[in-house]
C-alpha positions as CSV (number, residue, x, y, z in Angstrom):
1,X,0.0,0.0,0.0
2,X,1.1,3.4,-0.7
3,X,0.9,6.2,1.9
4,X,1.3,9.6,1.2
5,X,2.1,12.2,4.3
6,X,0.9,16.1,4.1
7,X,2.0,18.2,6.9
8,X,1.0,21.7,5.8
9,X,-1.8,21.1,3.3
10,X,-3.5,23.9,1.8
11,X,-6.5,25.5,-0.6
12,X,-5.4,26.4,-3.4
13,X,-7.3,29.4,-4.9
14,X,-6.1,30.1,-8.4
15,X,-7.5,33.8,-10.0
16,X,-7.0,34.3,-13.6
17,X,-6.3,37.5,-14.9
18,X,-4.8,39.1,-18.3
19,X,-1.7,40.9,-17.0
20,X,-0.8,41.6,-13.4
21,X,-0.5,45.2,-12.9
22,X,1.0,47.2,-10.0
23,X,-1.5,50.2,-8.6
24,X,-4.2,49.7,-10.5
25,X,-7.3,47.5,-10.3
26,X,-6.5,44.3,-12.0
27,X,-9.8,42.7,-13.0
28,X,-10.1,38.8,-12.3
29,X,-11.6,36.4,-15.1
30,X,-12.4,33.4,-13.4
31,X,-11.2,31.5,-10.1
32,X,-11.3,27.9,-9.1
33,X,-10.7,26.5,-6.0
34,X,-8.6,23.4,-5.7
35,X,-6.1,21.5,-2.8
36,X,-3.0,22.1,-2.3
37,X,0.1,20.0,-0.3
38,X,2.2,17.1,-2.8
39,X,1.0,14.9,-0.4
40,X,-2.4,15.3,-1.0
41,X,-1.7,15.6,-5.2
42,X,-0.3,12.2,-4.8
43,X,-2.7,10.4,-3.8
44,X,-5.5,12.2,-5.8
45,X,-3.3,11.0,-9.1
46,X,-2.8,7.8,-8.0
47,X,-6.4,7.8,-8.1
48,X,-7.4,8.9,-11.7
49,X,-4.1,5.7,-12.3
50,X,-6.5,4.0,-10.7
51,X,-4.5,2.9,-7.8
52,X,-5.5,3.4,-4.1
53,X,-3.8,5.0,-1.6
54,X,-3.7,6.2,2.1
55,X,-3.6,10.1,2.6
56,X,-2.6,11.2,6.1
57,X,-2.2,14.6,7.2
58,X,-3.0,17.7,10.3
59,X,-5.7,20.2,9.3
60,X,-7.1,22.7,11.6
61,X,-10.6,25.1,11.3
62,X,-13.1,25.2,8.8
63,X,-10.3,25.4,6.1
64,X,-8.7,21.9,7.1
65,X,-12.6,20.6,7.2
66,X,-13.0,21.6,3.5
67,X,-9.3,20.0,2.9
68,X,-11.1,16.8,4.2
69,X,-14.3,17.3,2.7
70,X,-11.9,17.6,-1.0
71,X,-9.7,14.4,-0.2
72,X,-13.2,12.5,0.5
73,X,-15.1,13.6,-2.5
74,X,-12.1,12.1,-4.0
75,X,-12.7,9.0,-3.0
76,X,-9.6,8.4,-0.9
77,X,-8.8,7.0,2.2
78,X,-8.4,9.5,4.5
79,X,-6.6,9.4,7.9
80,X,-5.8,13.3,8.7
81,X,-5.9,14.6,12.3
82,X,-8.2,17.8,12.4
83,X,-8.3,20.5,15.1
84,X,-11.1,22.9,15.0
85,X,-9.3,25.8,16.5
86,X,-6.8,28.1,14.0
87,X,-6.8,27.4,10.7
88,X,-5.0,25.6,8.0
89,X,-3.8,27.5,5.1
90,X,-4.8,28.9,2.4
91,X,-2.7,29.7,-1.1
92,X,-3.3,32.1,-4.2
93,X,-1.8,31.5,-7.5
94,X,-2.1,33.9,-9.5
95,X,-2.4,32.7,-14.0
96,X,-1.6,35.5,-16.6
97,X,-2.5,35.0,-19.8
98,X,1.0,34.9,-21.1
99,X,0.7,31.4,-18.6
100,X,2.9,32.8,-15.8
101,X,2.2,32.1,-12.8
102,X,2.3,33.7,-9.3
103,X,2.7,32.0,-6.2
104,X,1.7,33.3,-3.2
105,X,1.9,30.8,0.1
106,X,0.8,31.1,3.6
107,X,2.9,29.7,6.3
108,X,0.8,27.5,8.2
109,X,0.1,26.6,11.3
110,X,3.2,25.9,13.1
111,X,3.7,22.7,14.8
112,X,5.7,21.2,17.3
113,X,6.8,17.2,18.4
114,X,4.4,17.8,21.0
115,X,1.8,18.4,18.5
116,X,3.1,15.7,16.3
117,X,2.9,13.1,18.8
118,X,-0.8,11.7,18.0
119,X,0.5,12.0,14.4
120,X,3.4,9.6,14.6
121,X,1.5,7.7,16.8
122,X,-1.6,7.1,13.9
123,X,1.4,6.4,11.7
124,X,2.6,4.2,13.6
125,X,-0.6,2.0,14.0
126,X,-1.9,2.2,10.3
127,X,1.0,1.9,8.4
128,X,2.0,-1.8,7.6
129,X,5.4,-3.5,7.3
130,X,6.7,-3.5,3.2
131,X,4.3,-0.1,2.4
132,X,5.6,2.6,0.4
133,X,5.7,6.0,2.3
134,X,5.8,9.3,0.3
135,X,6.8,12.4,1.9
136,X,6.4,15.3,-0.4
137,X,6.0,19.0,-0.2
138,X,6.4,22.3,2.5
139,X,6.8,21.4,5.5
140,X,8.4,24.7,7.0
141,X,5.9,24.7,9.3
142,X,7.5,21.9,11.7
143,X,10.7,21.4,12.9
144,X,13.1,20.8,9.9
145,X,14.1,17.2,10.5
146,X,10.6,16.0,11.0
147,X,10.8,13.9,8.0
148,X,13.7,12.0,9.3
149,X,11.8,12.0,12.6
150,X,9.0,9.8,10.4
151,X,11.6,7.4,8.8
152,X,13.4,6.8,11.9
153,X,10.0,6.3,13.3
154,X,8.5,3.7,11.2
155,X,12.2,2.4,10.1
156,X,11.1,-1.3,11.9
157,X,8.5,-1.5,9.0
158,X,10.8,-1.9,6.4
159,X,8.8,0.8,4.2
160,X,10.3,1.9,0.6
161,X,10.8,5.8,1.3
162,X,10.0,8.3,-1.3
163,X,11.3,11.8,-0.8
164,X,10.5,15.0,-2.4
165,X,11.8,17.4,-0.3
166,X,14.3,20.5,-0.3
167,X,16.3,22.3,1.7
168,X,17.5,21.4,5.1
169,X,14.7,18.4,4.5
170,X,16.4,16.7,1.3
171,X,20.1,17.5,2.4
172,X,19.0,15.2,6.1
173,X,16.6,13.2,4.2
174,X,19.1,11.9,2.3
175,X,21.5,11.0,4.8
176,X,18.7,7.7,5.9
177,X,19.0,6.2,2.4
178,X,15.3,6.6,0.8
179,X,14.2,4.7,-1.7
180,X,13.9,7.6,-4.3
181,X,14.1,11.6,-4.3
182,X,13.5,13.8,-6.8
183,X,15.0,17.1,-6.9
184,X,15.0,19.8,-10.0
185,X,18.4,21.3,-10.7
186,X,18.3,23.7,-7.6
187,X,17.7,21.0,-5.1
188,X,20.6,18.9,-6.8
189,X,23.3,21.7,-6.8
190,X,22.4,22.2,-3.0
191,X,23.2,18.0,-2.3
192,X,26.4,18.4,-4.3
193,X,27.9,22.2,-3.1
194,X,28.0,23.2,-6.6
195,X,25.8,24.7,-9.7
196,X,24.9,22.8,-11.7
197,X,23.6,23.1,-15.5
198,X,21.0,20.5,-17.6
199,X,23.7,19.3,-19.4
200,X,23.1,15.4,-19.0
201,X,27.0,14.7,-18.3
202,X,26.7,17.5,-15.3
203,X,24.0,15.6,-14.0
204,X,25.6,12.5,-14.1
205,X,28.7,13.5,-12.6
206,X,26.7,15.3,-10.2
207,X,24.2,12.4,-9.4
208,X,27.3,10.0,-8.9
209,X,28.7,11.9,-6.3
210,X,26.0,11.1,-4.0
211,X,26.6,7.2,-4.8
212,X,27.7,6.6,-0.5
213,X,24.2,7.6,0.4
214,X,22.8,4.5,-1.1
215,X,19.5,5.8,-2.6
216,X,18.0,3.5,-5.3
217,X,16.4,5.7,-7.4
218,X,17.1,9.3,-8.2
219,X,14.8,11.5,-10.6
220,X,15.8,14.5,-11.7
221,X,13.3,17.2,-12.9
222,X,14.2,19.3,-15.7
223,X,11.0,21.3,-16.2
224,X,9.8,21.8,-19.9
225,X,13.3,20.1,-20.4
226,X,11.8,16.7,-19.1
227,X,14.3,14.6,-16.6
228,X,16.6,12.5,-16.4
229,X,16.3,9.3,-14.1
230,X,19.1,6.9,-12.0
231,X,18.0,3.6,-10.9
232,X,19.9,0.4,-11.0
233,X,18.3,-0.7,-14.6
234,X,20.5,2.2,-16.1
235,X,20.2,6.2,-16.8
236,X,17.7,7.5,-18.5
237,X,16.6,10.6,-20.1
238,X,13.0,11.6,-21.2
239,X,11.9,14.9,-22.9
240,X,7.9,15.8,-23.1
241,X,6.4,16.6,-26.3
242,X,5.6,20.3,-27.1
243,X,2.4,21.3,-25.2
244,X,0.5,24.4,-24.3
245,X,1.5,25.2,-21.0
246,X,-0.8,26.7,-18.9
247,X,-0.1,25.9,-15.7
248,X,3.1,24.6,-14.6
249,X,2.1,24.0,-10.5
250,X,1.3,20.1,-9.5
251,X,3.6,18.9,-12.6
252,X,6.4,17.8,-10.6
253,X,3.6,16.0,-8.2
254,X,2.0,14.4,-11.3
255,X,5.5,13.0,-12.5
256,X,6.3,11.1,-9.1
257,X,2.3,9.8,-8.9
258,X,3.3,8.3,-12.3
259,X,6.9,6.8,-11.1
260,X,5.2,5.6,-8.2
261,X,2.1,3.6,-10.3
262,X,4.7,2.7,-12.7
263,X,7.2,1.0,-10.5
264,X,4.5,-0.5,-8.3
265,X,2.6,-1.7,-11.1
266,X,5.8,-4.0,-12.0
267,X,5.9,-1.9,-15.3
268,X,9.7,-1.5,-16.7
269,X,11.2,1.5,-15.9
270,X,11.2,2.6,-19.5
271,X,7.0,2.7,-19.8
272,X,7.2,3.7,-15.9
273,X,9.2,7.1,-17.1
274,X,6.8,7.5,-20.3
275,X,3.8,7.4,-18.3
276,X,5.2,9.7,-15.5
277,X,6.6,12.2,-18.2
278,X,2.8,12.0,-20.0
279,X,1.0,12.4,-16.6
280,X,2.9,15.6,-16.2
281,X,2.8,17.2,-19.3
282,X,-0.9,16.7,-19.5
283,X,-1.6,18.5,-15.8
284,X,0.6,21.4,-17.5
285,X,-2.4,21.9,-19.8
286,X,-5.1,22.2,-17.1
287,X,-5.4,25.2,-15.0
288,X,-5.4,23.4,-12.1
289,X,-2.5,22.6,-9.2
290,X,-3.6,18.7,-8.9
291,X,-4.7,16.0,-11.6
292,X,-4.4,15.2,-14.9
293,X,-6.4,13.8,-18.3
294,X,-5.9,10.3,-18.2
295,X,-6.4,10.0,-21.8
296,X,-4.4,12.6,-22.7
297,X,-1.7,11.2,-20.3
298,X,-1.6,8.3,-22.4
299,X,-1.1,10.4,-26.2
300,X,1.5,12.2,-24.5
301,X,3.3,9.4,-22.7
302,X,3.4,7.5,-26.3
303,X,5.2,11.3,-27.8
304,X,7.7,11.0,-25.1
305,X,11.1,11.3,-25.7
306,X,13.2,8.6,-24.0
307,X,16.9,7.2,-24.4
308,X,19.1,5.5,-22.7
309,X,22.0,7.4,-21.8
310,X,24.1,4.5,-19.9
């Protein structure tokens, strides 16, 4: 069973405007209202794959009950902690016509151990020897090893540990040996000390330098310039077909859904990389920060660039 973790999960509420404009009135087309938190995107993909999942997360207030009342309408199982008093957060993204996008993310509520104790303890009890834990997304609300704190938690259960992290997260993170993480070029350059460019041999050198931490899986997010991928079958590299992009947010949450359907479906790592490369690409048509046309996933996936580099 997969289980996904989301420690600061929000609502997402995207405006769309034509231009954003300083000191004037800028003059909203639509809005939509959606989820956010990579946790909670990864197990609402795995369910338009068609796979089931475990979503476990802290809300607070009438924001975290309409966080709950999302995930459920979803169809999903659903094992989040919710206090009534404060509030959980809420984001704005903000879509110009041109397709950039604006970001703009509240901090949370800010939590403690102490107020992670019932948390790790409902982890503890639901999560089952030989699952596969993902632990995605912001979670500078809580102290910034808290995601080794899980893993060292559960690390009797022999789980298979997926990581998409950065910062202080991913550089600790790393240090326990997950299964896979996934950082873009940024992320990368911080685990190796140095910048880094897309050029594949970069990224190889780069990636083997971090051979002694023993992670079986590395996936490297390139953006529009697709990734390139390090497991033990070889290296990889995979470049999307052209698209209209109109919202890049949730893509990178899209592409580890579809790694994470892919490998656990027993699929080879070749249709596993297609189908996660698809699944993004086709959530960077949609206005929307989570989900993705299935059918459309599947037209894209078959576009797909993909080689083997070594």
């Amino acid at each position: 069973m997969i289980n996904t973790v989301t420690l600061n999960p929000a609502i997402d509420k995207v405006f769309f405007l034509n231009e954003l404009k300083r000191n004037v009135t800028n003059r909203i087309q639509n809005s939509i209202d959606t989820i956010g938190g990579k946790g909670t995107h990864v197990s609402i993909n795995l369910k338009l794959f068609g796979m089931g999942s475990r979503a476990f997360g802290i809300c607070y207030g009438m924001t975290g009950k309409r966080i709950m009342e999302i995930l459920n309408d979803h169809e999903l199982e659903v094992h989040f902690i919710h206090h009534p008093q404060k509030n959980s957060r809420t984001n704005y993204v903000i879509v110009e016509e041109s397709k950039d996008n604006i970001l703009l993310a509240e901090k949370g509520v800010s939590l403690s151990y102490d107020d992670l104790e019932d948390f790790f303890n409902l982890l503890n009890k639901e999560i089952k020897d030989g699952d596969s834990l993902v632990l995605a997304g912001d979670a500078s609300n809580t102290p910034p090893d808290v995601y080794c704190r899980i893993i060292k938690e559960l690390e009797k259960k022999n789980l298979r540990v997926f990581l998409d992290a950065s910062g202080q997260a991913l550089k600790e993170g790393i240090c326990l040996s997950p299964f896979l993480i996934k950082p873009n070029l940024d992320e990368l350059s911080l685990l190796c000390g140095r910048e880094l460019s897309s050029d594949p041999d970069d990224i190889i050198e780069a990636v083997k330098s971090l051979s002694h931490y023993n992670v079986q899986m590395i996936a490297v997010s390139l953006g529009k310039d697709g990734s390139v991928l390090f497991c033990k079958e070889g290296i990889f590299q995979a470049k999307p077909p052209e698209i209209k992009v109109v919202s890049s947010v949730g893509c990178g949450d899209c592409f580890l859904s579809g790694i994470l359907y892919g490998y656990s479906s027993g699929f080879s790592i070749e249709e596993t990389l297609r189908i996660a490369t698809g699944a993004s690409a086709s959530k960077a048509e949609t206005p929307f920060s989570v989900g993705f046309d299935p059918q459309r996933m599947k037209s894209l996936a078959a576009l797909t660039q993909l080689r083997k580099i070594r």
